[in-house]
N, C-alpha and C positions, 0 to 999 in steps of 0.2 A: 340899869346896871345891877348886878349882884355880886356879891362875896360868898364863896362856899370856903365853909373847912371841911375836909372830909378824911376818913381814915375806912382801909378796906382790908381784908381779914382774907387770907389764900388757905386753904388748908395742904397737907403734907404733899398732896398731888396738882397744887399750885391752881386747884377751881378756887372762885371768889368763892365762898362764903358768907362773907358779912359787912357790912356796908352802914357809916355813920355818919351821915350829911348833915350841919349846920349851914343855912342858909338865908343872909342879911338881903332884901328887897329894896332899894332905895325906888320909891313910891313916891317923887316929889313933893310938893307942900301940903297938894290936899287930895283928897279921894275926887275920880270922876268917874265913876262911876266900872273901873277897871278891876273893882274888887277879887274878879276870878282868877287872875293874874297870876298871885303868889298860889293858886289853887293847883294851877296848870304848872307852873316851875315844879311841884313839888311830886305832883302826880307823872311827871313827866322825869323825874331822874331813873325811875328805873327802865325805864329805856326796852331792851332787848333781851336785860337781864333775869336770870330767872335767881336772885338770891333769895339762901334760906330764913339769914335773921337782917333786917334792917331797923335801923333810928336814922327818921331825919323831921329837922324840926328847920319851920323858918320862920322869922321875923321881919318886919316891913318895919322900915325905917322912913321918917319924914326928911323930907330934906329941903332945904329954899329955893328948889328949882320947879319948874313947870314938873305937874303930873306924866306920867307918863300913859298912855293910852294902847288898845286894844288895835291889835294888825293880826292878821291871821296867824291861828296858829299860837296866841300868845304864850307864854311859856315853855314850852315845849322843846323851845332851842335850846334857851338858857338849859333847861332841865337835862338835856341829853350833853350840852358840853360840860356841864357837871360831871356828869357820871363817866363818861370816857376819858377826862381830864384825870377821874382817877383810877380810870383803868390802865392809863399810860405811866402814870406814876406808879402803880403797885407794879405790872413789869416790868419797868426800869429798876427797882427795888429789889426784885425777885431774880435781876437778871435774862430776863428774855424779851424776846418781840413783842409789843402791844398786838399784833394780830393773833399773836401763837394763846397769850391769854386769853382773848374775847375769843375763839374757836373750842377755849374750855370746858 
């Protein structure tokens, strides 16, 4: 599981811009050796996108449940429903269709 904040920046002609992902890892009790994981969530937010300025930082958190482990692909979902979750948000914000922005 992860927790993203993220905040994204349109400019006057409503293209993304600028893109600022904080992202919490919950990584279970202990490492098994899945350490790529939080590599691939984060290499994996930008997606399709071609932004000009990003920040995004994450963080693995320990938590008292079993580890989570390596399936194909790992990250990479998480990564991408990140980044479309705030693509859907900035054009609901902006007032338009989530397609009509990602065709920006």
């Amino acid at each position: 599981p992860h927790k993203a904040k993220y905040a994204i920046g349109l400019d006057k002609s409503r293209r993304i811009v600028a893109l600022k992902v904080d992202v919490a890892m919950l990584q279970g009790a202990f490492s098994d050796g899945s350490f790529g994981t939080p590599l691939d969530v984060l290499m994996g937010i930008d997606g399709a996108y071609n932004v000009e300025n990003w920040h995004v930082r994450g963080q693995i958190a320990r938590t008292n449940t079993p580890p989570n482990t390596y399936c194909r692909a790992p990250g990479f979902v998480p990564g991408s429903l990140i980044i479309e979750s705030a693509v859907d948000a900035a054009a609901r914000a902006a007032g338009m269709a989530p397609e009509d922005l990602r065709w920006l």
